[in-house]
N, C-alpha and C positions, 0 to 999 in steps of 0.2 A: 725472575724479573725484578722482586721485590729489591736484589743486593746492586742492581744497577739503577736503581734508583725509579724505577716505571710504578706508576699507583696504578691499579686499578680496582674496577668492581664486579666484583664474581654475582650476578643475578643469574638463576634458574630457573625457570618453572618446568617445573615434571611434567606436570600434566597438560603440558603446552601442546597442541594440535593444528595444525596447518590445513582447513576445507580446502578441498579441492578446489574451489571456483576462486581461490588467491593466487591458484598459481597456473589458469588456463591461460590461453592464449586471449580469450576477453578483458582478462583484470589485468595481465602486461601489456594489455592493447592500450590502454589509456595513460602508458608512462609517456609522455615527454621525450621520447626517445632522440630527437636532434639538441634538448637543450642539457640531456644527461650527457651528450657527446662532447657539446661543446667546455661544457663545466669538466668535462673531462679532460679535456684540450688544455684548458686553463689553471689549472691543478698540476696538470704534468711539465709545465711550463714555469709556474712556479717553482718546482720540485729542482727541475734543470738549470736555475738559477742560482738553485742554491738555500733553498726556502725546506728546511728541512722541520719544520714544526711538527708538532703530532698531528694538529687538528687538520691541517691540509695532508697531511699522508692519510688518516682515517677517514677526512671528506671521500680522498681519489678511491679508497678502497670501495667504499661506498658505493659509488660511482660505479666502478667495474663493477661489482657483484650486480647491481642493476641491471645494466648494460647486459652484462651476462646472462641473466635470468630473460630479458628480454629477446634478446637473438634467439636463445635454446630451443624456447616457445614456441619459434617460427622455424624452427630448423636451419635458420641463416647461419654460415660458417664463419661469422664475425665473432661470433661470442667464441671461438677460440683465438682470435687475435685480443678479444681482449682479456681472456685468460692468460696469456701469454705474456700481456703486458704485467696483469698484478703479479703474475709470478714473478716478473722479472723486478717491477720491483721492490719486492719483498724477499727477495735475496740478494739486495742490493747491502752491501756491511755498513754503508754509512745511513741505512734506514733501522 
C-alpha cells in the first residue's frame, strides 16, 4: 500500500481484551441504530456521486461494521445485507 501511495498507522495492542458485556445485546442496545442507517444512506450517496475520498469510504466502513454488530446481536438478517453491501464496496477497483 505503501508504493501506491496509502499512509497509514499500524497501532496494536496485544493484550487488548474485548468484556463480554461490549459486545451483548445491552451495549449494541444503545447504538442509534436509525441514525447509523441513515448516515449510512448518506455516505453511500456520496460514494454514488462520485465522492471517492478516504474519509467518507472509512466513515461508511465504519458504519456497516456497526450496523453489523448491531443486527448479529439480535439475530436480525439485516446485518447480512449490510455485509453484503461493504463487501460490495470494498471490491469496488475504483475504491
Amino acid at each position: 500500500m505503501k508504493a501506491m501511495g496509502v499512509a497509514y498507522k499500524k497501532n496494536v495492542n496485544k493484550n487488548f481484551k474485548i468484556a463480554e458485556n461490549e459486545v451483548s445485546k445491552g451495549s449494541v442496545g444503545r447504538l442509534d441504530i436509525h441514525k447509523i442507517l441513515s448516515e449510512i444512506e448518506n455516505n453511500e450517496k456520496l460514494i454514488n456521486q462520485g465522492e471517492l475520498d478516504i474519509n467518507v469510504i472509512q466513515n461508511l466502513s465504519a458504519l456497516y461494521q456497526k450496523g453489523i454488530e448491531y443486527y448479529s446481536a439480535f439475530d436480525n438478517v439485516m446485518f447480512t445485507d449490510l455485509l453484503n453491501r461493504m463487501q460490495s464496496l470494498l471490491q469496488r477497483e475504483d475504491i
